[in-house]
N, CA, C and O atoms as a Tinker XYZ file with bonds, in Angstrom:
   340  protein
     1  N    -65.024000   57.522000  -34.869000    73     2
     2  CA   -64.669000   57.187000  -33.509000    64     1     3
     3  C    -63.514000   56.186000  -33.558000    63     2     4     5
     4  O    -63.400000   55.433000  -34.525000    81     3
     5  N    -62.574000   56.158000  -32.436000    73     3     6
     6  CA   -61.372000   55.642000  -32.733000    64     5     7
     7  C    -61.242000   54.512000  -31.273000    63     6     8     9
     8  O    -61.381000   54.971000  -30.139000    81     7
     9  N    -61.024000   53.350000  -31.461000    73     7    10
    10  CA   -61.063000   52.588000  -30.394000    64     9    11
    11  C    -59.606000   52.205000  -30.375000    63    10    12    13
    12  O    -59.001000   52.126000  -31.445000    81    11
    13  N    -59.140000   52.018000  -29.493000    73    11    14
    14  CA   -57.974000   51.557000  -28.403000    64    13    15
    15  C    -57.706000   50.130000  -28.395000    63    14    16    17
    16  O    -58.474000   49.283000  -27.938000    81    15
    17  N    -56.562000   49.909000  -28.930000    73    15    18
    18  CA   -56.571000   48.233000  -28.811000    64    17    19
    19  C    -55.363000   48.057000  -27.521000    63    18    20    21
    20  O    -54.273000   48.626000  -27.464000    81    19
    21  N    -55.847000   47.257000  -26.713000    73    19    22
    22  CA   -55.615000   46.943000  -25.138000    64    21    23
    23  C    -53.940000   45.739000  -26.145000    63    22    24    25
    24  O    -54.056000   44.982000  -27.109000    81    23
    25  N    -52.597000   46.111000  -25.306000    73    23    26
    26  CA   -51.968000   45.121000  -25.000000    64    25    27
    27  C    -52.344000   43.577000  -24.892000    63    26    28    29
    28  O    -53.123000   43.227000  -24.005000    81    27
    29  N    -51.760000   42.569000  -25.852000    73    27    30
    30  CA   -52.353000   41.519000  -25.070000    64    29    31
    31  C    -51.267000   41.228000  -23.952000    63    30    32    33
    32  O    -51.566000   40.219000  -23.314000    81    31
    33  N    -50.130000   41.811000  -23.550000    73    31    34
    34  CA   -49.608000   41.226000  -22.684000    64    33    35
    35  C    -49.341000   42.588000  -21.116000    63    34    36    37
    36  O    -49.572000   43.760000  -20.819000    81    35
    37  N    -49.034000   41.967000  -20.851000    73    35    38
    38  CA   -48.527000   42.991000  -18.718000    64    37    39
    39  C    -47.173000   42.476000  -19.019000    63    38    40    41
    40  O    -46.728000   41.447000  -19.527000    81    39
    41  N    -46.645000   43.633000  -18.488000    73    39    42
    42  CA   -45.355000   43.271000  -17.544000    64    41    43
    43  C    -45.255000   42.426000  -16.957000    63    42    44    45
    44  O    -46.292000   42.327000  -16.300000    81    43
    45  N    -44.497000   41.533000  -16.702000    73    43    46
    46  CA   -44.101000   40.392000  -15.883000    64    45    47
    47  C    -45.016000   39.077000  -16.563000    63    46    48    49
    48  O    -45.299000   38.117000  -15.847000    81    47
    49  N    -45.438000   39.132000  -17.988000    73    47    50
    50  CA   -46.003000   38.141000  -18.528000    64    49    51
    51  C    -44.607000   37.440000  -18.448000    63    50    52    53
    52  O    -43.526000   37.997000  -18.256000    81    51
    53  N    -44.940000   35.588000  -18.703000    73    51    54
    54  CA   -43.764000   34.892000  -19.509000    64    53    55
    55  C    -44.147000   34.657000  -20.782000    63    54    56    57
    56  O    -45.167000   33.982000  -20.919000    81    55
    57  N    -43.655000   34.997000  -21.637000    73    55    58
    58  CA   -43.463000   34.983000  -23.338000    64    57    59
    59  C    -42.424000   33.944000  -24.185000    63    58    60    61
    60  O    -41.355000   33.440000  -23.841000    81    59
    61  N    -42.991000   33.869000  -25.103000    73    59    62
    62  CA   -41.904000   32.405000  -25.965000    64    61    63
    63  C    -42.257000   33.298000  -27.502000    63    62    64    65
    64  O    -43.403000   33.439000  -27.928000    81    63
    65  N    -41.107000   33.799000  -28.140000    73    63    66
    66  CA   -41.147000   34.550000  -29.464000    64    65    67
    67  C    -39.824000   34.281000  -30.227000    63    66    68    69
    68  O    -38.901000   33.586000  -29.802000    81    67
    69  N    -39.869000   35.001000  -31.539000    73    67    70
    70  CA   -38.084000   35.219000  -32.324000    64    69    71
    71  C    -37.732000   36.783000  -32.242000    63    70    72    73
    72  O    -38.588000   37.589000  -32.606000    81    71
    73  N    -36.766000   37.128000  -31.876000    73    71    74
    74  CA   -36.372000   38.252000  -31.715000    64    73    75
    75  C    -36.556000   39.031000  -32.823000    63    74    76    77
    76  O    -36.457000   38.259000  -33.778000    81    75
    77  N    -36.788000   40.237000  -33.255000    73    75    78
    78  CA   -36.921000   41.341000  -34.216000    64    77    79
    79  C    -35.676000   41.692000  -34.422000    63    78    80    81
    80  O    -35.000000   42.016000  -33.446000    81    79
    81  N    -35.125000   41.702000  -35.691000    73    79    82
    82  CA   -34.213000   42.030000  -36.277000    64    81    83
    83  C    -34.264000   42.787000  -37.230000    63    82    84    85
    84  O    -34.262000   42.284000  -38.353000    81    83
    85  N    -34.337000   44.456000  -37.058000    73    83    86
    86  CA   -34.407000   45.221000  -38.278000    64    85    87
    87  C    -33.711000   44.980000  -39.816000    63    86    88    89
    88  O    -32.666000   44.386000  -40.082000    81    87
    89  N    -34.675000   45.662000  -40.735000    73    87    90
    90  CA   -34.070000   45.108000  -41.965000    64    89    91
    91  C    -32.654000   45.433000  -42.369000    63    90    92    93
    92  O    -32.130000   44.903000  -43.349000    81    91
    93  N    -32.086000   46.249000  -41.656000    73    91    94
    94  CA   -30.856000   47.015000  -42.008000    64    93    95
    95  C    -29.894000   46.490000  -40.806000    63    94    96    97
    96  O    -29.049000   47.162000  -40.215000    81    95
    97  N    -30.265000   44.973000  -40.564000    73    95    98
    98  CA   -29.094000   44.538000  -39.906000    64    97    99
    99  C    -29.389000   43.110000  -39.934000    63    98   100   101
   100  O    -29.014000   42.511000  -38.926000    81    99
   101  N    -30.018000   42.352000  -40.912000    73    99   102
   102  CA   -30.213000   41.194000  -41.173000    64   101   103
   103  C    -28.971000   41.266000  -41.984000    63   102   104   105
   104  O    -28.670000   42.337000  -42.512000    81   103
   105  N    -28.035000   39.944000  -42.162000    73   103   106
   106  CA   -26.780000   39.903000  -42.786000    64   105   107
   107  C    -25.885000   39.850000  -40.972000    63   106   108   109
   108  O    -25.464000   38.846000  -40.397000    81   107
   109  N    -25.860000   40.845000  -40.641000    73   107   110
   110  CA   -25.109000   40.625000  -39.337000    64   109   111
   111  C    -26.028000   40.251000  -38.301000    63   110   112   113
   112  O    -25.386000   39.894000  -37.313000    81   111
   113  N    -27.380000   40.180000  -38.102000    73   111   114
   114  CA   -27.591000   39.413000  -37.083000    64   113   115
   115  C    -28.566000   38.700000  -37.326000    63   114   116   117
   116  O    -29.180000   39.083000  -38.322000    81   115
   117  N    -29.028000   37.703000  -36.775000    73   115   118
   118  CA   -29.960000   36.746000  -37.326000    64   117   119
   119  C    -31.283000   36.394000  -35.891000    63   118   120   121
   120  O    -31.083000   36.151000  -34.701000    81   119
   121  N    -32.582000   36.508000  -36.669000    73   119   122
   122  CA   -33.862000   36.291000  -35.386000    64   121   123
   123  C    -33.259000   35.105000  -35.156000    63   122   124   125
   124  O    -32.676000   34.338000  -35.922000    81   123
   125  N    -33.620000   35.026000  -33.242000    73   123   126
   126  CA   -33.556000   33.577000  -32.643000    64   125   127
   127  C    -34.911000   33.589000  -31.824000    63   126   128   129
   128  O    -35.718000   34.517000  -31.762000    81   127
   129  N    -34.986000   32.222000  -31.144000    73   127   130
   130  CA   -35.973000   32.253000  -30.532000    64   129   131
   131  C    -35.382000   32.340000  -29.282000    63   130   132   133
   132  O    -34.234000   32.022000  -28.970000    81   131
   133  N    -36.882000   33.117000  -28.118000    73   131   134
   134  CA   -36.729000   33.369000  -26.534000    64   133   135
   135  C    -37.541000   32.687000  -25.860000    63   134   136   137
   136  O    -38.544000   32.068000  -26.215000    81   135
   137  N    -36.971000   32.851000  -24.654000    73   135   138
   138  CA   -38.488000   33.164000  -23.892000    64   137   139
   139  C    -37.871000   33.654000  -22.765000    63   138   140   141
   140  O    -36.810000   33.259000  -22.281000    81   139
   141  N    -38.803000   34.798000  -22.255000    73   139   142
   142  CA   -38.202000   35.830000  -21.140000    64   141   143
   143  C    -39.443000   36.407000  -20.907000    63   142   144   145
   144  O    -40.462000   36.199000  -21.566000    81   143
   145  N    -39.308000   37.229000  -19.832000    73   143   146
   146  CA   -40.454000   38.304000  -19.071000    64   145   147
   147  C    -40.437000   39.542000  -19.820000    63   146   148   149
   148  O    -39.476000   40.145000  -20.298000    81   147
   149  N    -41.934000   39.870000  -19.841000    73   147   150
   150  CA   -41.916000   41.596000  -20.800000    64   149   151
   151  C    -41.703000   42.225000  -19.430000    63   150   152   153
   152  O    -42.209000   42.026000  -18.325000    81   151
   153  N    -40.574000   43.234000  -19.996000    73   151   154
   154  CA   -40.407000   44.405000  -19.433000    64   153   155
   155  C    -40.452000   45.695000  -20.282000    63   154   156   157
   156  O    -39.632000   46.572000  -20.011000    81   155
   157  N    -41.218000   45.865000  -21.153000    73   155   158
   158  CA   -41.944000   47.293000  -21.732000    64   157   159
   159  C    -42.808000   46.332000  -23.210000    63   158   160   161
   160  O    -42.608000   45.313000  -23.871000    81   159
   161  N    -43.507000   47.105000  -23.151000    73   159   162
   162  CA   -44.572000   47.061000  -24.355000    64   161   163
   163  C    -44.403000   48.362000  -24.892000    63   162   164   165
   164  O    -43.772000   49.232000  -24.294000    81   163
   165  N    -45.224000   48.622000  -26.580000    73   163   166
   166  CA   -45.364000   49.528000  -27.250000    64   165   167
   167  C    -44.144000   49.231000  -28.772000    63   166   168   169
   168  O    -43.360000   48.300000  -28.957000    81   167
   169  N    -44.430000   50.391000  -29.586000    73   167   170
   170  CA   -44.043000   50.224000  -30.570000    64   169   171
   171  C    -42.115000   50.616000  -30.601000    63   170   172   173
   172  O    -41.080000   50.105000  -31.029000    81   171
   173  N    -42.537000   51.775000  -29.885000    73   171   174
   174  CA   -40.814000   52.088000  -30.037000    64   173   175
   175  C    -40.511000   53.428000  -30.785000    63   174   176   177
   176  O    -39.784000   54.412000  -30.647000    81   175
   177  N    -41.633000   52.855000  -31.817000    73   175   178
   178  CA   -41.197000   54.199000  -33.020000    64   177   179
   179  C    -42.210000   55.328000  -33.477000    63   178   180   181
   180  O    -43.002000   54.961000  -34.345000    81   179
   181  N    -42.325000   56.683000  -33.028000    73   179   182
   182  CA   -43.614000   57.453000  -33.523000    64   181   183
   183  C    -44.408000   56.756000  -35.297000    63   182   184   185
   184  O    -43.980000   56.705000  -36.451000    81   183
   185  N    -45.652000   56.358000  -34.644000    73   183   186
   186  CA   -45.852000   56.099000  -36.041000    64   185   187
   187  C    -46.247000   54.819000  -36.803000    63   186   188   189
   188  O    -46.678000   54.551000  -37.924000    81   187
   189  N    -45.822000   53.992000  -35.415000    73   187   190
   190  CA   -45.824000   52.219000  -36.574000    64   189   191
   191  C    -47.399000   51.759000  -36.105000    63   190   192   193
   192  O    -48.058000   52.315000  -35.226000    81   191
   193  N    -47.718000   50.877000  -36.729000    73   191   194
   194  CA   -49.102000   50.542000  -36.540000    64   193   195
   195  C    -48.820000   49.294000  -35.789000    63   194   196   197
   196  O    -47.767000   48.664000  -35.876000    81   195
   197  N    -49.999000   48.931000  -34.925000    73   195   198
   198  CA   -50.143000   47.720000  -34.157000    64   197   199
   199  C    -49.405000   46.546000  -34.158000    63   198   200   201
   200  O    -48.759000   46.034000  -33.244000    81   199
   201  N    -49.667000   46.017000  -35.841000    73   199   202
   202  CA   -49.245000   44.750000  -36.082000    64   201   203
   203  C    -47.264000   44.676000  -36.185000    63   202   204   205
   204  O    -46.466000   43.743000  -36.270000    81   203
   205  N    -47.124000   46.229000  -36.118000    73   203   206
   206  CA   -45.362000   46.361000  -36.069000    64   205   207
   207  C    -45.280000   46.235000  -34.450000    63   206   208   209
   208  O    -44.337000   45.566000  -34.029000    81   207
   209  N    -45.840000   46.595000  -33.850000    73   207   210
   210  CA   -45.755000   46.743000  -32.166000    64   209   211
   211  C    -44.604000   46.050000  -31.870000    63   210   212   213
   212  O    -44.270000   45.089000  -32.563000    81   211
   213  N    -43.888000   46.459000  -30.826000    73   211   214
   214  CA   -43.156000   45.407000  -30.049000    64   213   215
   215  C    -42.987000   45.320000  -28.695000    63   214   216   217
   216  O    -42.913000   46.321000  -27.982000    81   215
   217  N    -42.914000   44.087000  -28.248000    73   215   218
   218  CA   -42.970000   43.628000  -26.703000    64   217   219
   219  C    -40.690000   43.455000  -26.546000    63   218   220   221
   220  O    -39.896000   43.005000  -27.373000    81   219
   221  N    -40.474000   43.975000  -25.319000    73   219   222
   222  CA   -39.103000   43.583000  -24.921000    64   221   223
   223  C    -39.475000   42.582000  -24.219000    63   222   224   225
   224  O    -40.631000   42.491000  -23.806000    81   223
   225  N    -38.472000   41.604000  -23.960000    73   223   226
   226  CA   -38.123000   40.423000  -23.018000    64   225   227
   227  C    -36.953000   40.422000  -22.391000    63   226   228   229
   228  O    -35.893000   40.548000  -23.004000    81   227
   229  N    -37.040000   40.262000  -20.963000    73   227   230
   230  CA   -35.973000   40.075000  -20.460000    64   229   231
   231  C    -35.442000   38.485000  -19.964000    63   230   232   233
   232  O    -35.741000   38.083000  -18.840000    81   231
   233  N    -34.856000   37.870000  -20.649000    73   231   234
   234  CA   -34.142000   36.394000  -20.492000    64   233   235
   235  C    -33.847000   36.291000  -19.265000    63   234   236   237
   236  O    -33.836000   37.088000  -18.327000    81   235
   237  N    -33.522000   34.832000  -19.422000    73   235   238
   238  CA   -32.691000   34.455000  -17.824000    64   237   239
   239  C    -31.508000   34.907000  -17.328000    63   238   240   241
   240  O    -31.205000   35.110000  -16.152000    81   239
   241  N    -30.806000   35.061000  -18.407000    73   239   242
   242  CA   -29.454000   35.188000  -18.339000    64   241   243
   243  C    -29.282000   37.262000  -18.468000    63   242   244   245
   244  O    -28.291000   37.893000  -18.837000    81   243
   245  N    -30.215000   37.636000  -18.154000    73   243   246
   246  CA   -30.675000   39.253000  -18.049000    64   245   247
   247  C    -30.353000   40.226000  -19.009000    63   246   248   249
   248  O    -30.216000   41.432000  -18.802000    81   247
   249  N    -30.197000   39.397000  -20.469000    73   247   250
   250  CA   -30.131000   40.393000  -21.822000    64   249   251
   251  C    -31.891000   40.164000  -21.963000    63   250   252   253
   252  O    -32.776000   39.460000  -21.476000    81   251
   253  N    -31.713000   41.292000  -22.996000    73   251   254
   254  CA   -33.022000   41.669000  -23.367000    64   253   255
   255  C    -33.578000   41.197000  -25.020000    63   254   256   257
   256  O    -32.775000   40.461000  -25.595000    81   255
   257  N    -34.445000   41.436000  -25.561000    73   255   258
   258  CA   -34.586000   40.636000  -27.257000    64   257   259
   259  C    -36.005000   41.872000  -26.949000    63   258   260   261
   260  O    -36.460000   42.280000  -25.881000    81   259
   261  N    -36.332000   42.140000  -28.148000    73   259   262
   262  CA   -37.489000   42.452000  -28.579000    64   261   263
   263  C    -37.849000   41.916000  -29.956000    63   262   264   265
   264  O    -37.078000   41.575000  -30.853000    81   263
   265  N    -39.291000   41.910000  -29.941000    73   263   266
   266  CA   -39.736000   40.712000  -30.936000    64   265   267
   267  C    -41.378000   41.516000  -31.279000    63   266   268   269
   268  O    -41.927000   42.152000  -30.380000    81   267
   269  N    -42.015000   41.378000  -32.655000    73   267   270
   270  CA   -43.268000   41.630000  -32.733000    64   269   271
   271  C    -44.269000   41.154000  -32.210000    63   270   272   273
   272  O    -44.807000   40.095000  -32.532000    81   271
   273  N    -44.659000   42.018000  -31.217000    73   271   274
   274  CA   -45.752000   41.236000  -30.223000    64   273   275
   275  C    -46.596000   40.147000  -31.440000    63   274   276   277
   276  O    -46.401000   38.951000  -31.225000    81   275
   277  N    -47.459000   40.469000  -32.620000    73   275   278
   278  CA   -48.031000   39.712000  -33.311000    64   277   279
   279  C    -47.596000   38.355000  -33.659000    63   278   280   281
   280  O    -48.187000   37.463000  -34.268000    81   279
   281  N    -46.447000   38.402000  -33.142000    73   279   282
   282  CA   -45.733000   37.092000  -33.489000    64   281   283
   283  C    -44.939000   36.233000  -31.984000    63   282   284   285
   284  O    -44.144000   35.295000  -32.043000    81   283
   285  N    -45.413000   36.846000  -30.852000    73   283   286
   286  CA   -45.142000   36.495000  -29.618000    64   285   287
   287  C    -46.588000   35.638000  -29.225000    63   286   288   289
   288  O    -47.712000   35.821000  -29.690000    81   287
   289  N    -46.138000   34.637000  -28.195000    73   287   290
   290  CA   -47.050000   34.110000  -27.694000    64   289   291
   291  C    -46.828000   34.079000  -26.041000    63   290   292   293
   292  O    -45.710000   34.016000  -25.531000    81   291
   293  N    -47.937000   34.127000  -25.371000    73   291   294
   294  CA   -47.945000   34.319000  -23.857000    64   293   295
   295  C    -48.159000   32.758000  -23.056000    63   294   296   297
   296  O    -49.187000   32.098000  -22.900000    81   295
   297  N    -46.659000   32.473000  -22.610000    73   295   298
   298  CA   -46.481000   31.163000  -21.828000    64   297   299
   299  C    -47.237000   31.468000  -20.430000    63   298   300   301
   300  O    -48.322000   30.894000  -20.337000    81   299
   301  N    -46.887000   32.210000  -19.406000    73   299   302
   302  CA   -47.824000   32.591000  -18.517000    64   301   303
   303  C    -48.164000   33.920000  -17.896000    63   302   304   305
   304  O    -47.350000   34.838000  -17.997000    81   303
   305  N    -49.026000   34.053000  -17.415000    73   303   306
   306  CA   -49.569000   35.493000  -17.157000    64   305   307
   307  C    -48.850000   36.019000  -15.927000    63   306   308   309
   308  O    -48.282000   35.097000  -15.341000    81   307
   309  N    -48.734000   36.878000  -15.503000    73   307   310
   310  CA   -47.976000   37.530000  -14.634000    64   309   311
   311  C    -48.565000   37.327000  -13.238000    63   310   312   313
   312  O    -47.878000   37.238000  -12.220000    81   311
   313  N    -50.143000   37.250000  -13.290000    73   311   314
   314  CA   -51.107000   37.183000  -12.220000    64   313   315
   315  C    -50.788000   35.595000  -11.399000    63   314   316   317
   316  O    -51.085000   35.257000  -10.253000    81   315
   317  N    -50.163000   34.917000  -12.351000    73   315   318
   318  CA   -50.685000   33.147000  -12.299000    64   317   319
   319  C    -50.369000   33.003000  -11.247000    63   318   320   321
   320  O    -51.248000   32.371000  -10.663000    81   319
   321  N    -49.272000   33.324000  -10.388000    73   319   322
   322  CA   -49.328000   32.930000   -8.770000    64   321   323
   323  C    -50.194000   33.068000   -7.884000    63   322   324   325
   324  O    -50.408000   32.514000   -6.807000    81   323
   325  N    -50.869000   34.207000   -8.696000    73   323   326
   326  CA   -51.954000   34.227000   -7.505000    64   325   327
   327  C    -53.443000   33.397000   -7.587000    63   326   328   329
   328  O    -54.399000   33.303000   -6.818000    81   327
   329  N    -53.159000   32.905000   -8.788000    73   327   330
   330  CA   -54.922000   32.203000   -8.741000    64   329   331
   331  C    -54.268000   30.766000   -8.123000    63   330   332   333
   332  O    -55.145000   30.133000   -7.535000    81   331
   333  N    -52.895000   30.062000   -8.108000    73   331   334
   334  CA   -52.997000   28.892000   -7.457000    64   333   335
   335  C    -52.566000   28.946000   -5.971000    63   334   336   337
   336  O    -52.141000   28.046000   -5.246000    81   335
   337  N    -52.831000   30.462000   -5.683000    73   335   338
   338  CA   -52.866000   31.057000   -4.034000    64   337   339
   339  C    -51.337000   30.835000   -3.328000    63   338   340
   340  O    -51.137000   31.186000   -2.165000    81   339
């Protein structure tokens, strides 16, 4: 039997991570750190397992970074406006 591992993050989370930089372009570009809103979850690539997963972020300044969710952390939840009404 095969269980489903749930996203830890939603759309419109706020996130604080280092950007993913494939191995075949380290030399020309280098991980930085973010923090921006997810606008897509999932891996990207047929095939990668969980702990490769990646979350996109969209910054302030409205470029995007993607980063290994396993290595992202969730500043606030997307819901949070609504629990302080």
């Amino acid at each position: 039997m095969s269980e489903q591992e749930t996203a830890p993050f939603r759309i419109g989370d706020r996130v604080r991570g280092t950007s993913y930089v494939p191995p075949e372009r380290l030399g020309r570009e280098e991980p930085e750190e973010f923090e921006g809103t997810v606008v897509q979850l999932g891996s990207g690539y047929a095939g990668v397992d969980a702990d490769r997963a990646l979350v996109w972020a969209r910054l302030a300044d409205g470029t995007e970074r993607q980063a290994l969710i396993c290595e992202t952390e969730l500043l606030t939840p997307a819901d949070a406006w609504a629990v302080d009404g």
